[in-house]
N, C-alpha and C positions, 0 to 999 in steps of 0.2 A: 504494500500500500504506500504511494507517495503519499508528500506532504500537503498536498493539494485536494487529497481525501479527507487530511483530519482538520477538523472543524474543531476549532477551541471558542468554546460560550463559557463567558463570564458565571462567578459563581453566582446562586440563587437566581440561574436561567431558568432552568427544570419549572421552578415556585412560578415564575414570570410567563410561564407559556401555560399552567396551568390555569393561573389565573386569567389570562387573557380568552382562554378556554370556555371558559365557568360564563366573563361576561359575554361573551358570543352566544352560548347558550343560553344565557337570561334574556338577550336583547332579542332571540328570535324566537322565545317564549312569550314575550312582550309585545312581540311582530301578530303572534298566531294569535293571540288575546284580544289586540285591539281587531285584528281585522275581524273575528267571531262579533265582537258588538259591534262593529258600522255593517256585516252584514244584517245583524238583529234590528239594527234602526230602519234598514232599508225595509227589513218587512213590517215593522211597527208604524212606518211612514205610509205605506198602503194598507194598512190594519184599519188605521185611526182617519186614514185621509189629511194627512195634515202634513207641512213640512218636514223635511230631514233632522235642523233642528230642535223642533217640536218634540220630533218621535226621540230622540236623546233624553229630553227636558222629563219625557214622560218615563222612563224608564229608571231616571236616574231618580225621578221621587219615586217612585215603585220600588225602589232597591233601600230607597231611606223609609221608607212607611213598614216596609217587611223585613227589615237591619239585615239585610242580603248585599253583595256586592252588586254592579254592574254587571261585573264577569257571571255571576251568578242567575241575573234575570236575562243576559243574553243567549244564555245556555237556554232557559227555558223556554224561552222563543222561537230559538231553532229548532229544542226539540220538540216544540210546539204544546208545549204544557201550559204554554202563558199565550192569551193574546190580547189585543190592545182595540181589536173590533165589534 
């Protein structure tokens, strides 16, 4: 093996790649979560007949009336347990 093989990384590289890891995975856990609620608004916004914003506004007092998340009543939207029509 040349020298041109070996790769010399700083110590507490290993820590520094896993961590960059972790938030990669959080941010595209973050990614999959908002996109589940603005599709949930899109169907709450033809539920209720009302704007995009609206159908948010409506959800998110839905989520504080029943001390549920967002992510929570968006879920139940989708899976059609909740609706707003």
């Amino acid at each position: 093996m040349g020298l041109s093989a070996l790769v010399l990384e700083p110590a507490g590289a290993d820590h520094e790649r896993h961590e960059r890891h972790q938030v990669m995975r959080k941010n595209g856990s973050d990614l999959a979560q908002r996109h589940r609620v603005s599709q949930a608004q899109g169907m709450v916004s033809l539920q209720a007949h009302c704007a995009f914003g609206d159908a948010l506004a409506m959800m998110t007092e839905r989520a504080k009336v029943d001390g549920r998340t967002i992510q929570d009543i968006a879920d139940a939207v989708l899976n059609h347990q909740l609706s707003f029509g």
